[in-house]
N, C-alpha and C positions, 0 to 999 in steps of 0.2 A: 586592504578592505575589499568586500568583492559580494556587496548586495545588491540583489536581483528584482527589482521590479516589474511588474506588469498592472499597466492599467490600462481598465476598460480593453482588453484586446478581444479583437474577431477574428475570424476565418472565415468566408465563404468561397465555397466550390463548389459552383454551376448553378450560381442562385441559393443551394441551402448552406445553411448557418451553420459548422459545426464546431465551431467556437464562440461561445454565448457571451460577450461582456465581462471576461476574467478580468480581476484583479484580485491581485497573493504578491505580497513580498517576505524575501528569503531574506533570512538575515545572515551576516557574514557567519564564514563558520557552522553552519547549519547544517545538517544531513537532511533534507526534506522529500519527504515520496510523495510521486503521483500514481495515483492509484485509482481504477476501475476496470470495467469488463473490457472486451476489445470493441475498437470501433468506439469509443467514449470521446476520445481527441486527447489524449494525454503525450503519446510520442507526438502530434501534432502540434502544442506547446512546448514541446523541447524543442523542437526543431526550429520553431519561431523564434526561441532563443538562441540557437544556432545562429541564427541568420538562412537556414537551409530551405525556410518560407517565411515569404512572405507574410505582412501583416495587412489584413484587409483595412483594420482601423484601429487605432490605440496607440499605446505606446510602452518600448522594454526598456530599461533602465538599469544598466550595470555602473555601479560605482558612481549615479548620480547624474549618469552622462547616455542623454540617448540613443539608441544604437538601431534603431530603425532602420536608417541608412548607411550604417558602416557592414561591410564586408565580412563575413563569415573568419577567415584567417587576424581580420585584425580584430574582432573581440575581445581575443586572450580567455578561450574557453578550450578545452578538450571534449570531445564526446566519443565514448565507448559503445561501439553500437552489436547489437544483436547478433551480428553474424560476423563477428571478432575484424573483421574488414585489413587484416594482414595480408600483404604482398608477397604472396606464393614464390618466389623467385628471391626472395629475398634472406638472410638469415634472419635467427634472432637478434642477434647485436646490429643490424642494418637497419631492422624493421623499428628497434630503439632511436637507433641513431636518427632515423628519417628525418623526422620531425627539426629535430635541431639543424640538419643540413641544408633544411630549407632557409631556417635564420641564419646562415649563415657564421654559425656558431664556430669558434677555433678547434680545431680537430681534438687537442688535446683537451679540452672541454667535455667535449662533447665524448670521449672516450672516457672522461671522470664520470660525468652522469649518468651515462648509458649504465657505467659499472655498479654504481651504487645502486642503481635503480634495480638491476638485477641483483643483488645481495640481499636489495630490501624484500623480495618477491619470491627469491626461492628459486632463479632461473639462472644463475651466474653456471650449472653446470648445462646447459641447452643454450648457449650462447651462437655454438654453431650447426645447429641441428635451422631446418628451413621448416614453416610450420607443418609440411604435410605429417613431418616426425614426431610431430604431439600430441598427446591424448585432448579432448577439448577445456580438461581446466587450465592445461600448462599453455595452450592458446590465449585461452580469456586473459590469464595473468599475463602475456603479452602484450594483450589490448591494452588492459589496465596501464601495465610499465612505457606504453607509449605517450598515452595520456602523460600520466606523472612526471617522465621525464624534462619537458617543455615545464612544469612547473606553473601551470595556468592560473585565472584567479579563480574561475568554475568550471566543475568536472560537470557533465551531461550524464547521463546512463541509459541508454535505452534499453531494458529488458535483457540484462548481460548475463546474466545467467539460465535463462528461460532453454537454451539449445545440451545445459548439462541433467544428465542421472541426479537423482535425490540425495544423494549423500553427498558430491561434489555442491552441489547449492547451498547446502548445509557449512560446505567448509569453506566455500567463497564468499559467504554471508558473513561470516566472524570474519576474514581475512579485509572485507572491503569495508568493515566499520572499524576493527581494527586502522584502516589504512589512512578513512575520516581523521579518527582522532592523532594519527601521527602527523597528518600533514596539515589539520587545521585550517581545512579550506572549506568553499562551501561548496556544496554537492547538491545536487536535484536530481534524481534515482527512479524512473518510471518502471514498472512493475503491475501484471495483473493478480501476483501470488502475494492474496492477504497475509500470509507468513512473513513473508521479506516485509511487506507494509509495516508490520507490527513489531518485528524484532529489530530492525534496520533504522529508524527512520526517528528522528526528535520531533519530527512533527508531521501529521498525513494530510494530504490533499484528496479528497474522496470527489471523483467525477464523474457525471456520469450524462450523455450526450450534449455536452460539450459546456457543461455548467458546473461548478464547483458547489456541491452539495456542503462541504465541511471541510474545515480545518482545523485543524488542533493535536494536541499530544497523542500519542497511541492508546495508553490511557483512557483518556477521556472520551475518544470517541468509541471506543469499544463498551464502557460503561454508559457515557450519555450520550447515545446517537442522535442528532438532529431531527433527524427523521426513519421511517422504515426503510428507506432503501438504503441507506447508510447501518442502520441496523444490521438487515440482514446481507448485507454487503460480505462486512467483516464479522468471522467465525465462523467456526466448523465443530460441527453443523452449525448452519444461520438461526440468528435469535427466531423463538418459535412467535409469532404476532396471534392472538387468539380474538376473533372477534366476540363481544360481549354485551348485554344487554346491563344498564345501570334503573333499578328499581328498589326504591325506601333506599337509599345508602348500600345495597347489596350489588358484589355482579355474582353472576351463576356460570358455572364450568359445566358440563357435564353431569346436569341436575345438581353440581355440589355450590351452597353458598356460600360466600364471602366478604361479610358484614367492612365495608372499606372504613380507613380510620377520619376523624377528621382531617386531617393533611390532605388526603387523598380523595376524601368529598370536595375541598377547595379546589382541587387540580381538575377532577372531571366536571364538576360548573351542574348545571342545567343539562349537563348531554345524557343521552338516551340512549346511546349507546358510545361505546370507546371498544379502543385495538388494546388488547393487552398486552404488553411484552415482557417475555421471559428468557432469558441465557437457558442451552438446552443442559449445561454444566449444575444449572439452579434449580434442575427437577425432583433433586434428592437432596434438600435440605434437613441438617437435622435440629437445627432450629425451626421447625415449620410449626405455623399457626394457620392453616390452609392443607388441605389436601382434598384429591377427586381421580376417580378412578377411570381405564381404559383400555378397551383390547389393543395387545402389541398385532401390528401388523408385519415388521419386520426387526429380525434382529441381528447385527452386525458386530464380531468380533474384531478389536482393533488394538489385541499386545494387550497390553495393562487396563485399557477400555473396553466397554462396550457402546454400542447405543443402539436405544431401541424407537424403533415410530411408529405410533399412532395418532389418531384424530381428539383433538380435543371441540367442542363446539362446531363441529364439521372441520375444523383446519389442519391443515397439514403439522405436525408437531415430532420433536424428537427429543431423547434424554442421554445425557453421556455420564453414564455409569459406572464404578469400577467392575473389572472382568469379573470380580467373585459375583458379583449380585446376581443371584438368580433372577432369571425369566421366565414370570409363567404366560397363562396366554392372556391373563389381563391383569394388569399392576399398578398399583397404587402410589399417585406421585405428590410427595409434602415438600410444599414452597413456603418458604417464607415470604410475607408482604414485603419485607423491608430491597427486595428481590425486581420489585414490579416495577415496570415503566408501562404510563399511558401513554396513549397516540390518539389525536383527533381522528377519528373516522374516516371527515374526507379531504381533509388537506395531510392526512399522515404525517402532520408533524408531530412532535413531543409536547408532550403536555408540562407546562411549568409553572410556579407562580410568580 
């Protein structure tokens, strides 16, 4: 078992706060991402898991048992950090072995693990190559196989893929959830690439200076964001938020109106106004009971997509396309209601009933 708690935990450095009164627990077995922009405090909570900082005030909780004041080696966690942190001097099979040599582990042991661990990886023939001799994913997968080897009860990740080419991300992505589900342990995975967030991860932590905006399945927070900056956090391009005036039951886009349903009079209350939000994937509905027209300002070819931007109600807005659709220089965009998320105005939370 190897569940991770935090509660109420701080951070202060030189007086400011940049850890707000977290609490998130990981459930054993878990793949869970921290995710925001940089400077958020997310590697700053792993690290606190680490033991590698300090806790201003609060409390971490592995397997039940607090660890506040236990020692970073005696945890029983591995952490995989950004900048693959291998021992230039070292081979691959040493840089394996390390770890266990430290435990004091029997040679022949430790010569069984190391092996598997490089068969499981893909690295059994770079055994004696030293890392300067590897491209940077056949590094990372070294980091990874270091970790792994020790056999911990929680992996760390800080940002482990962030230093590879696009296509190698792409192939460390599947290799390191793939690696979750073999070893069935629990992982906490920091990342500022909404991608990894969203393909990687059973459940997301969205932060954002130094306060946990949302939790929850990838799913769901993509569909029902708690609020706009979780909205437009996550997706590409970010959900478009349209500010709008609510008059008789109507809101208006772009001179066009849009008689709201009941449901959706319940939701927006008394207010006077509300943020609209739309998925820029949900501007070409063809179920649409809504449409409103607007000059393209720019248009961007992307493979098999398009997407195009302009202003809706003065705001910044985009649509993702397929490549066929033509572009003229002003286009006509059918939403469906059943599409729409309101937001309070001025607390930019989500409107519910």
């Amino acid at each position: 078992m190897a569940k991770v708690e935090l509660r109420n935990i701080t951070k202060i450095y030189d007086k400011k706060k940049v850890i707000d009164n977290v609490s998130l627990t990981i459930e054993d077995k878990e793949f869970l991402i921290l995710v925001g922009s940089s400077g958020c405090g997310k590697s700053t909570i792993l690290r606190m898991i680490a033991g590698l900082e300090d806790i201003t005030d609060g409390e971490i909780l592995i397997d039940g048992k607090c660890v506040n004041n236990v020692p970073p080696k005696d945890r029983d966690i591995a952490f995989v950090f950004q900048s693959y942190a291998l021992y230039p001097h070292m081979s691959v099979y040493e840089n394996l072995a390390f770890p266990l040599k430290m435990k004091k582990v029997a040679k022949a042991e430790i010569d069984k693990k190391v092996r598997e661990t490089a068969e499981k990886l893909d690295l059994t023939e770079l055994l004696d190559r030293k890392p300067k001799q590897l491209s940077g994913g056949q590094r990372q997968r070294v980091a990874l196989g270091r970790a792994i080897v020790r056999q911990p009860k929680v992996f760390l990740m800080d940002e482990p893929l962030s230093n590879l080419d696009a296509k190698l991300r792409i192939q460390m992505r599947a290799e390191i959830k793939k690696l979750h589900e073999e070893l069935q342990t629990t992982f906490i995975y920091v990342t500022h690439d909404q991608t990894e967030a969203l393909t990687m991860g059973d459940r997301i932590a969205i932060i954002d200076k130094g306060i946990i905006q949302q939790t929850d399945s990838p799913d769901r927070i993509y569909n029902h964001p708690k609020n706009t900056f979780v909205g437009g956090f996550l997706g590409a391009p970010a959900m478009n938020f349209i500010d709008t005036k609510v008059e008789n039951g109507k809101i208006i886009v772009n001179n066009s109106e849009f008689n709201l349903s009941e449901n959706q009079k319940i939701l927006v209350g008394s207010r006077a106004e509300v943020i609209l939000g739309v998925r820029a994937e949900n501007m070409n509905s063809e179920n649409s009971d809504f449409h409103f027209s607007a000059p393209i300002t720019i248009s961007e070819m992307l493979g098999s997509e398009r997407v195009v931007y302009f202003k809706a109600n003065e705001n910044n807005c985009s649509a993702r396309l397929s490549a066929k659709h033509s572009v003229e220089k002003e286009m006509t965009f059918n939403l469906n209601s059943n599409d729409f998320l309101f937001f309070d105005k001025e607390t930019k939370e989500i409107l519910t009933v």
